[in-house]
RODO-2510 file (C-alpha; in nm, 4 decimals, decimal comma):
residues 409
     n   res          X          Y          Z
     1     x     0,0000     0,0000     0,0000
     2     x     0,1028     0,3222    -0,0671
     3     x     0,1012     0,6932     0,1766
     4     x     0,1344     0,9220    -0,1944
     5     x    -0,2139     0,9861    -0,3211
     6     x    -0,4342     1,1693    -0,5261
     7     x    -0,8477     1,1717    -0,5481
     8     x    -1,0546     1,1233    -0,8792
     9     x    -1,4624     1,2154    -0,7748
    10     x    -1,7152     1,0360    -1,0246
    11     x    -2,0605     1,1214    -1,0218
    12     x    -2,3456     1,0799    -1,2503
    13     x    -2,4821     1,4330    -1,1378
    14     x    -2,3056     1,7711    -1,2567
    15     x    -2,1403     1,9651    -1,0438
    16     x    -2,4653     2,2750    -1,0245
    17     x    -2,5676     1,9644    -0,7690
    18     x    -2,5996     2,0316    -0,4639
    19     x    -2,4705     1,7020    -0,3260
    20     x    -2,2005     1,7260    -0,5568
    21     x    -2,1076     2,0632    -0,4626
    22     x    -2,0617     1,9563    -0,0771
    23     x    -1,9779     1,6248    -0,1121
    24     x    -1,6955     1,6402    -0,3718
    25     x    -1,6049     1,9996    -0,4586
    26     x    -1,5385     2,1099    -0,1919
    27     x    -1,3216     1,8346    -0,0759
    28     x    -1,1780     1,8724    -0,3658
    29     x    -1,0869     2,2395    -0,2487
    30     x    -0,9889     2,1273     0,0835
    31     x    -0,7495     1,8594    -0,0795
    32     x    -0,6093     2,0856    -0,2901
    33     x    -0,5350     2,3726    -0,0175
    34     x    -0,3316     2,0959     0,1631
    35     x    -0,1183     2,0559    -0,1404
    36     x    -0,3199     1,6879    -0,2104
    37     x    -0,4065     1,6570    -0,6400
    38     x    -0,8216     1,6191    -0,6588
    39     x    -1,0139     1,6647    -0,9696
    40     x    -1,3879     1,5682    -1,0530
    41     x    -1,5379     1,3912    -1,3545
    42     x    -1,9231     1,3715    -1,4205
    43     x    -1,9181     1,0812    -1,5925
    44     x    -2,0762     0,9860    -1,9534
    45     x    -2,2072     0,6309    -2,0378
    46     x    -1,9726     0,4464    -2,3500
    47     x    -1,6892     0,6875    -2,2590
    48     x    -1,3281     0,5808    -2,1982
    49     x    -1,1440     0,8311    -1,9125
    50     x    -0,7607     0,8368    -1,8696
    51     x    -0,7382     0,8160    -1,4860
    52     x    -0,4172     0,8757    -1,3599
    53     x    -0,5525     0,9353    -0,9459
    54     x    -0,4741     0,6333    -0,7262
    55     x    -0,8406     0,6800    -0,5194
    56     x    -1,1232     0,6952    -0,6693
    57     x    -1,4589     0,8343    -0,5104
    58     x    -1,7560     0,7420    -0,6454
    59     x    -2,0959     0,9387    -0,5297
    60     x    -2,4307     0,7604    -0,4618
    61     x    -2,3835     0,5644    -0,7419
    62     x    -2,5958     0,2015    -0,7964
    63     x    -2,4360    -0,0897    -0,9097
    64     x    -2,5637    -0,1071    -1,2487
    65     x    -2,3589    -0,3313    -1,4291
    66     x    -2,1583    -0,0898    -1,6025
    67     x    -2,0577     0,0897    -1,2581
    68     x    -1,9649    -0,2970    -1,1531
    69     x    -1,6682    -0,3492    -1,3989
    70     x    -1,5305     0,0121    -1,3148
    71     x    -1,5070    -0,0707    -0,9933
    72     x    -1,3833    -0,4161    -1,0320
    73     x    -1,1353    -0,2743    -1,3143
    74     x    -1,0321     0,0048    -1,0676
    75     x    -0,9228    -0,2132    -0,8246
    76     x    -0,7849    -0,4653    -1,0121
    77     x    -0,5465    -0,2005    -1,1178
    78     x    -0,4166    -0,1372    -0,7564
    79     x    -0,6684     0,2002    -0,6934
    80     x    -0,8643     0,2760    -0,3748
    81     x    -1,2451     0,2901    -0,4574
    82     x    -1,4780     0,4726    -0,2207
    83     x    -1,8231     0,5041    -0,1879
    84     x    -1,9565     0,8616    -0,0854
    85     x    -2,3149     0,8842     0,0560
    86     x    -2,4470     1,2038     0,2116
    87     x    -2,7594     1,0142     0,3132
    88     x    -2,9616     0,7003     0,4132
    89     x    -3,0118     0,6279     0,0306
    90     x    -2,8950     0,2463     0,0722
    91     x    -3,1194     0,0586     0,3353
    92     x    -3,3929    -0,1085     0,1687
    93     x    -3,5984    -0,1335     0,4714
    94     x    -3,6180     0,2393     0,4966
    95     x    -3,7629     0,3294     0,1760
    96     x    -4,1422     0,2823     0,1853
    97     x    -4,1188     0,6411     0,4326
    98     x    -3,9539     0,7809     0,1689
    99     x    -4,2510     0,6423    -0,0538
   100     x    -4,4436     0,9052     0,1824
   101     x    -4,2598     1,2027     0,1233
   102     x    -4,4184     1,2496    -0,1769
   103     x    -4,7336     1,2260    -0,0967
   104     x    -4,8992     1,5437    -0,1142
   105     x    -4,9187     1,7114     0,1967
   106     x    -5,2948     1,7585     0,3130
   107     x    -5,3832     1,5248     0,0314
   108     x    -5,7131     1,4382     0,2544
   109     x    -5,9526     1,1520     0,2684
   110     x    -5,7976     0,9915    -0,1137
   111     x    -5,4284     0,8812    -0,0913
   112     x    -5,2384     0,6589    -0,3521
   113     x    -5,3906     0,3217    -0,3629
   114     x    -5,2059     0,0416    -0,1426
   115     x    -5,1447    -0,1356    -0,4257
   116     x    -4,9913     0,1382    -0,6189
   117     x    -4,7395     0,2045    -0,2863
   118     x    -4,6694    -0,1616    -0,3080
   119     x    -4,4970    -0,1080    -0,6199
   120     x    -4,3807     0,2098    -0,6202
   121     x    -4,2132     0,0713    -0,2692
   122     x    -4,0651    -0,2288    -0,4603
   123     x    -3,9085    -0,0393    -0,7348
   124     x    -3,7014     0,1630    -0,4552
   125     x    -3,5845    -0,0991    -0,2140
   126     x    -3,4467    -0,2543    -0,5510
   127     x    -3,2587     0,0905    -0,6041
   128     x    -3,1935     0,0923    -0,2538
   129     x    -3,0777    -0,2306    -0,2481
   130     x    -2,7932    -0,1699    -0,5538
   131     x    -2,6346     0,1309    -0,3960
   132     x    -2,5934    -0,0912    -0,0495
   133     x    -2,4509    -0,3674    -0,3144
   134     x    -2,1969    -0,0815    -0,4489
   135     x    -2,0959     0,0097    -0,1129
   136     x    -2,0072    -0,3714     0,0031
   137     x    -1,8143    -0,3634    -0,3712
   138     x    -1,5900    -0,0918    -0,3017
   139     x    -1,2948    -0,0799    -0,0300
   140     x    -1,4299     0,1970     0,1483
   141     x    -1,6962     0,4528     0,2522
   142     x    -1,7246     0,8324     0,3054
   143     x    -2,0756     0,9766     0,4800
   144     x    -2,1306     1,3001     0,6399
   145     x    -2,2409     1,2289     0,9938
   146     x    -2,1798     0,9510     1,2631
   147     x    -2,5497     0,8576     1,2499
   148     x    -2,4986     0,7896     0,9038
   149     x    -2,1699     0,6022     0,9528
   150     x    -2,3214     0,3611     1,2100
   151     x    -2,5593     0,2463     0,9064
   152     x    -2,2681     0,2060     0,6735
   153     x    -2,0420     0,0606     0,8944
   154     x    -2,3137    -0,2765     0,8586
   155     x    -2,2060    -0,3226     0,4954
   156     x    -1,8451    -0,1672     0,5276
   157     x    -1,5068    -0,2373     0,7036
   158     x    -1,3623     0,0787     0,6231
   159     x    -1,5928     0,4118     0,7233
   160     x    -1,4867     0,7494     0,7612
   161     x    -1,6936     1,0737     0,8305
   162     x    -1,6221     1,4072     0,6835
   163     x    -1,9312     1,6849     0,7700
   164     x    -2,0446     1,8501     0,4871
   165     x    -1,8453     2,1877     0,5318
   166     x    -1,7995     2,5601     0,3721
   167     x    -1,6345     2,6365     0,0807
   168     x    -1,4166     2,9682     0,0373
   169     x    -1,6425     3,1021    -0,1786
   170     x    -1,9272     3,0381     0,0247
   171     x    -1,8300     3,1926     0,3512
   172     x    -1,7184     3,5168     0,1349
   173     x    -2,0652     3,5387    -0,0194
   174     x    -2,1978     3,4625     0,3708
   175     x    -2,0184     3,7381     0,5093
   176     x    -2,0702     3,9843     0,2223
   177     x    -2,4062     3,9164     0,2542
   178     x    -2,4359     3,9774     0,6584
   179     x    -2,6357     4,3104     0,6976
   180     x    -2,7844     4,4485     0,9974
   181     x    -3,2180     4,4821     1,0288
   182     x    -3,4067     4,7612     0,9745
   183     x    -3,5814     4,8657     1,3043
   184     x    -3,9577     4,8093     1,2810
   185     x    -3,9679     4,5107     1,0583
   186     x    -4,1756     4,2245     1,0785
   187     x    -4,0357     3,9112     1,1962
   188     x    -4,0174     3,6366     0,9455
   189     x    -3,9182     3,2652     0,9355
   190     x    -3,7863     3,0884     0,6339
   191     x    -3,8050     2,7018     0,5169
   192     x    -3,5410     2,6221     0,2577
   193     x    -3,6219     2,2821     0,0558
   194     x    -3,4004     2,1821    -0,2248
   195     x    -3,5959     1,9184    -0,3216
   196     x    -3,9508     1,8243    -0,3088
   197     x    -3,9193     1,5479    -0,0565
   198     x    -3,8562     1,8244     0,2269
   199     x    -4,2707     1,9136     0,1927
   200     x    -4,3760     1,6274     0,4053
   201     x    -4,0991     1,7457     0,6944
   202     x    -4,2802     2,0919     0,6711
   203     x    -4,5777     1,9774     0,7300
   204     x    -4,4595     1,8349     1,0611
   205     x    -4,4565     2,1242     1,2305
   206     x    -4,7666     2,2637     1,0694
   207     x    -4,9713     2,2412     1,3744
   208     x    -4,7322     2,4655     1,5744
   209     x    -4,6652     2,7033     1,2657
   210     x    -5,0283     2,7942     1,2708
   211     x    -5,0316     2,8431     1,6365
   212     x    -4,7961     3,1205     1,5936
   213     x    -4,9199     3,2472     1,3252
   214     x    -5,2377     3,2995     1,4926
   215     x    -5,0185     3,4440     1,7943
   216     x    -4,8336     3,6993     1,6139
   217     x    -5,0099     3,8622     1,3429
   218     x    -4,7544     4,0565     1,1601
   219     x    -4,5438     3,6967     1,1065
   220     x    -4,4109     3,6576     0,7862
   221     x    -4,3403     3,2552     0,6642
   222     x    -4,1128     3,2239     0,3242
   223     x    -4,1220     2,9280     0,1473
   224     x    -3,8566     2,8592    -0,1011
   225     x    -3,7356     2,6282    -0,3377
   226     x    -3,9473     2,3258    -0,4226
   227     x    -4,2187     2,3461    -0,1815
   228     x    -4,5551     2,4520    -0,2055
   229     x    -4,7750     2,6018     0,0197
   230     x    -4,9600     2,3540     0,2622
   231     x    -5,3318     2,3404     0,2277
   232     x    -5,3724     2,4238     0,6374
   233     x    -5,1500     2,7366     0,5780
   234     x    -5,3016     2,8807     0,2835
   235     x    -5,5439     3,1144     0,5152
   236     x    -5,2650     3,3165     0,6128
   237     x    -5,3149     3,4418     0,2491
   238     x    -5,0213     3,6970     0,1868
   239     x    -4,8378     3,6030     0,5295
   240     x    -4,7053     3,2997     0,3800
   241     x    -4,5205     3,3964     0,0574
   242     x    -4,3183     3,1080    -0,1869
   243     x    -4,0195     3,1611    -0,3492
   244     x    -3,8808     2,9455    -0,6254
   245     x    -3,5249     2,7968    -0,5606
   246     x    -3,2543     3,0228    -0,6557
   247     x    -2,8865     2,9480    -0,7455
   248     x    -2,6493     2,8956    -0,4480
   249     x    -2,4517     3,1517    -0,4597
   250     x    -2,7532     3,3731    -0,4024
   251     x    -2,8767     3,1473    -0,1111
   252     x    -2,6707     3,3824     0,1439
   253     x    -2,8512     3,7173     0,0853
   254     x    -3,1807     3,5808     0,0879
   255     x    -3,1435     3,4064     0,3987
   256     x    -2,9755     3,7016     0,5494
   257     x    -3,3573     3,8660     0,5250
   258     x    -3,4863     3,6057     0,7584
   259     x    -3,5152     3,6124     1,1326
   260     x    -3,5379     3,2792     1,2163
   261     x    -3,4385     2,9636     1,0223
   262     x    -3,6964     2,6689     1,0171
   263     x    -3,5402     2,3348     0,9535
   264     x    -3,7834     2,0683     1,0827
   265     x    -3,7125     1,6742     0,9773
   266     x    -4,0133     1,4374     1,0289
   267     x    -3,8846     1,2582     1,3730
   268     x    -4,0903     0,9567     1,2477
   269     x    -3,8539     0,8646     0,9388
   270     x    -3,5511     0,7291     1,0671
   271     x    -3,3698     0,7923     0,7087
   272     x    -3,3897     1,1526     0,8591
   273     x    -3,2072     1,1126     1,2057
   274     x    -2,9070     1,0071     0,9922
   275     x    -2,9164     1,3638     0,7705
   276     x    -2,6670     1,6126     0,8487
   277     x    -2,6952     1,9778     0,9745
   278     x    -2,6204     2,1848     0,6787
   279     x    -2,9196     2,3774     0,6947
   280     x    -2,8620     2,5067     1,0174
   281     x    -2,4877     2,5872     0,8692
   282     x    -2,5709     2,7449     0,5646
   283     x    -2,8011     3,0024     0,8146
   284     x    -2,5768     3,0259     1,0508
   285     x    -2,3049     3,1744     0,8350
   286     x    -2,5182     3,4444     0,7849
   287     x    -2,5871     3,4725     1,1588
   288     x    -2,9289     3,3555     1,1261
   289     x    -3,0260     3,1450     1,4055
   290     x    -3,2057     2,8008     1,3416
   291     x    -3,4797     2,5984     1,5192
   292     x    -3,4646     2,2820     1,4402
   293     x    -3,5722     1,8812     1,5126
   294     x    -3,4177     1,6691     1,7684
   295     x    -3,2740     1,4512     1,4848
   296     x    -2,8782     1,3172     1,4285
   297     x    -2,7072     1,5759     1,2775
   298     x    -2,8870     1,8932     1,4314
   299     x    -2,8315     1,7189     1,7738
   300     x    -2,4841     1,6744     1,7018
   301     x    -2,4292     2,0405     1,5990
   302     x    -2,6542     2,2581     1,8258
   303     x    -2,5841     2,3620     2,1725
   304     x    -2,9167     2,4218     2,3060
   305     x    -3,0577     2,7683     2,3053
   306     x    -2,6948     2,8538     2,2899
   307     x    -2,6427     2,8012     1,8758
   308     x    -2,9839     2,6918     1,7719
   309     x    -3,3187     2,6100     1,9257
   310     x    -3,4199     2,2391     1,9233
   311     x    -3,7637     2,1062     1,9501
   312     x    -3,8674     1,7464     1,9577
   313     x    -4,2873     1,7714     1,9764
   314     x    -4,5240     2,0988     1,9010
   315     x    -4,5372     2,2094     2,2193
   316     x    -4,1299     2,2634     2,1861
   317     x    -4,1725     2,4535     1,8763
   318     x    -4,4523     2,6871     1,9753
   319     x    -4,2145     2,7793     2,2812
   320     x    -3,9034     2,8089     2,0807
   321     x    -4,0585     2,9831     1,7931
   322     x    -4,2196     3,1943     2,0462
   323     x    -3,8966     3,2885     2,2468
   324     x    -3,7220     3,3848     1,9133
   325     x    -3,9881     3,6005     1,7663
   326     x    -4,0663     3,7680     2,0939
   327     x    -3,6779     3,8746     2,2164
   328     x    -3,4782     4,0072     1,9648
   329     x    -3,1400     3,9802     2,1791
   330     x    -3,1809     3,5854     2,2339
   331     x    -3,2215     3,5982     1,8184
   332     x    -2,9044     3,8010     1,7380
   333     x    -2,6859     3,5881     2,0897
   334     x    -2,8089     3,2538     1,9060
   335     x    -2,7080     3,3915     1,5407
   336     x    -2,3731     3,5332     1,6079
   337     x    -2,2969     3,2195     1,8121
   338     x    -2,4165     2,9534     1,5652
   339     x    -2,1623     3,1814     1,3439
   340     x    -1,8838     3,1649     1,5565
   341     x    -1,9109     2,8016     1,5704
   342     x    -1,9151     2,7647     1,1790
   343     x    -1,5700     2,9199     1,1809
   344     x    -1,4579     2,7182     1,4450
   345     x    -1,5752     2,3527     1,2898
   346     x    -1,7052     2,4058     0,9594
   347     x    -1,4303     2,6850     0,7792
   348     x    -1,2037     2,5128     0,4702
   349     x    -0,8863     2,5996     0,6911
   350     x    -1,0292     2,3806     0,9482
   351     x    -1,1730     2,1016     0,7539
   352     x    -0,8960     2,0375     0,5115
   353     x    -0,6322     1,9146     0,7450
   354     x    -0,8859     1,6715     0,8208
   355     x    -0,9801     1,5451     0,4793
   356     x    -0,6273     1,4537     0,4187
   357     x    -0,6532     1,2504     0,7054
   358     x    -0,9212     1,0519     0,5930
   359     x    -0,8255     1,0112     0,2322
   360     x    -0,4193     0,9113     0,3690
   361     x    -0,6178     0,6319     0,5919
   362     x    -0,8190     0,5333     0,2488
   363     x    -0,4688     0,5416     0,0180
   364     x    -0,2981     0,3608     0,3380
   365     x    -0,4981     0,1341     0,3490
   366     x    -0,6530     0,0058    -0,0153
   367     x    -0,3939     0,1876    -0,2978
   368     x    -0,1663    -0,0505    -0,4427
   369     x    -0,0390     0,1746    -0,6711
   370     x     0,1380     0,5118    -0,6694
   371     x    -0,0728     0,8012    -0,8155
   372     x     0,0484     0,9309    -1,2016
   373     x     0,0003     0,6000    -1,3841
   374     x    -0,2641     0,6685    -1,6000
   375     x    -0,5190     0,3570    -1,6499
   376     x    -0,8371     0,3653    -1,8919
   377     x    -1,1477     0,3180    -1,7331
   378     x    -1,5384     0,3036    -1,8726
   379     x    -1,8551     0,2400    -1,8187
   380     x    -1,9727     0,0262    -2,0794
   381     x    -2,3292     0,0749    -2,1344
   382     x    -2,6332     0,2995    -1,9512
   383     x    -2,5846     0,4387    -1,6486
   384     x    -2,9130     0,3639    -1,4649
   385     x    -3,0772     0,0257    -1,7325
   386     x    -3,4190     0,0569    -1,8849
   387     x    -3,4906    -0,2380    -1,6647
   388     x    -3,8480    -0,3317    -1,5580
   389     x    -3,7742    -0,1519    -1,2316
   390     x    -3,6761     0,1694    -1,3997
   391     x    -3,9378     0,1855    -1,6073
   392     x    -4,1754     0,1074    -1,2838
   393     x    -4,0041     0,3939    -1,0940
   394     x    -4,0870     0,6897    -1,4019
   395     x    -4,4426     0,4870    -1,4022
   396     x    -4,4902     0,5655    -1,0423
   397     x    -4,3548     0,8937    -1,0376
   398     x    -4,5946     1,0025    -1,2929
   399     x    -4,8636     0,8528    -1,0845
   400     x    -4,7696     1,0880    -0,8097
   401     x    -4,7912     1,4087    -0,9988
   402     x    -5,1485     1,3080    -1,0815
   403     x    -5,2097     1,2794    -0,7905
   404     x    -5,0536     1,5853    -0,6669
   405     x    -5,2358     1,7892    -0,9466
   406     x    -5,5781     1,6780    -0,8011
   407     x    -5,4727     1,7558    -0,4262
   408     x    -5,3012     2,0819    -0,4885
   409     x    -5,4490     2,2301    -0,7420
***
């Protein structure tokens, strides 16, 4: 085995992803700040790549038969592989919850036929099932939290956890964007959702939302990204507002406009306790403080009522939504000091020194072969196969937005 090394990140996803972004460019920046060579490839069905990196990182990908022979090739050739996972995308048992997060929220009396979730539930333990089967294929795993890591560790010898951390650019754009509030404005709370699956973790807080909007009447909620507006909040008329997702590097000055930072995970779905805490990062580089669930990463991250506020049943969040729309001071203490702690854990000058540390204990360990010896690798046919299962996961995803255009009109 070999202590030289250098990192090649494969990904089916461009880098404009957002798990992309955090999970492999900016390791790739912290790699590179600590003199390590890292480069990323998004990569192309029927393609032949020149790979001349000794470790090889390859990003919630399912093991299609294609991605089978790369890895097998890979390591036949004396590189490292590594499988990166940023969530709990690889237990079978866990997916008919995630079967309910698209369910329309407030759907009523008329959900999706059992039968209908009986398939639509098969088709994703069998992806499920293939990205747990690429993880037990390659020498190693990366995740983002220790929650997360204690699921992996079932299928691999080798874990190691890197949080899901700040880039350069992003904590410039943070601080540019810090401004201080004009006197005499409404408190508002926002609810960032990058994808449409965080709807069903809105509506469970929903109950306590409208309790304080009944409370306080000039409360403004924003809703942005790929969320719409529940059916039990649409009363509040103008006082809840959507947004549609905006490009990350214009995250910070939106966000900045908030007083308080929602970020509520359904404590029910036990994919969720494993998530990490980036929403309460990305706010609290602006100084915007967070209340959040009791769930594995936020717990992990959050000093109580010191650098967040978190709440584990209604009756938590009506009294910590209440405390931070009523006192101002506890609002600013709990922003600034969530932002203190980002520099502290969360900065590139911090996390690099350990990413090198992880990725020497993966090279170490698995690399046969000195980096600079470049070896052809290629994915042979389709990425993701027209299979039966495919074609039953696009069937049942169209099925949903039927649904979904009945329910919320």
């Amino acid at each position: 085995m070999t202590n030289a090394f250098s990192v090649r990140f494969l990904a089916e996803t461009p880098p404009e992803d957002a798990c992309v972004r955090y999970r492999c460019l900016h390791l790739i920046e912290h790699l590179r700040s600590e003199g390590i060579a890292a480069e990323f490839t998004q990569i192309i069905p029927r393609k032949r790549y020149e790979i001349a990196e000794n470790v090889l990182v390859l990003l919630r990908v399912p093991l299609t038969e294609g991605w089978r022979r790369l890895i097998e090739e890979a390591k036949a050739q004396g590189k490292a592989v590594i499988y990166a996972a940023d969530d709990l995308i690889f237990h079978p048992d866990f997916a008919l919850k995630e079967i309910l997060n698209h369910i329309p929220v407030d759907a009523g009396d008329v959900p999706p036929d059992a039968a209908f979730l009986q398939r639509v539930w098969a088709a994703l333990q069998e992806q499920w099932k293939t990205r747990r089967e690429a993880i037990q294929a390659c020498d190693g795993c990366l995740v983002s939290t220790e929650p997360l890591a204690r699921y992996a560790r079932e299928v691999s010898e080798c874990v190691e956890v890197l949080p899901n951390s700040m880039s350069r650019e992003l904590v410039a754009l943070s601080e540019a964007a810090r401004s201080p509030r004009e006197p005499g404005t409404p408190v508002s709370m926002g609810f960032m959702s990058g994808t449409k699956t965080h709807s069903h973790d809105l509506d469970s807080v929903k109950g306590a939302l409208r309790r304080v909007m009944d409370r306080y009447p000039d409360l403004v909620l924003y809703l942005i990204g790929d969320v719409q507006v529940p059916v039990s909040l649409r009363p509040y008329g103008g006082r809840v507002r959507a947004l549609p997702k905006v490009p990350w590097r214009d995250l910070p000055a939106l966000q900045v406009h908030f007083e308080i930072n929602l970020a509520p995970l359904d404590p029910d779905q036990r994919m969720n306790h494993a998530k990490s805490e980036i929403k309460w990062m990305e706010a609290a580089a602006v100084g915007v403080p967070t209340i959040a669930s009791r769930t594995g990463g936020y717990l992990a991250a959050i000093e109580p009522d010191r650098t967040g506020v978190l709440a584990g049943d209604e009756e938590a969040w009506v009294r910590g939504l209440s405390r931070l729309i009523e006192d101002a001071e506890f609002r600013r203490g709990v922003g600034e000091a969530a932002r203190a702690v980002v520099h502290e854990r969360y900065a590139p000058e911090v996390q690099a020194p350990l990413t090198r540390a992880a990725f020497e204990a993966f090279a170490a360990r698995f690399a046969a072969v000195a980096p600079g010896t470049p070896t052809a690798l290629s994915l042979p046919g389709p990425l993701i196969p027209k299979s039966a299962v495919r074609d039953g996961v696009l069937r049942a995803r169209a099925q949903l937005r039927r649904v979904q255009r009945v329910f919320r009109p």
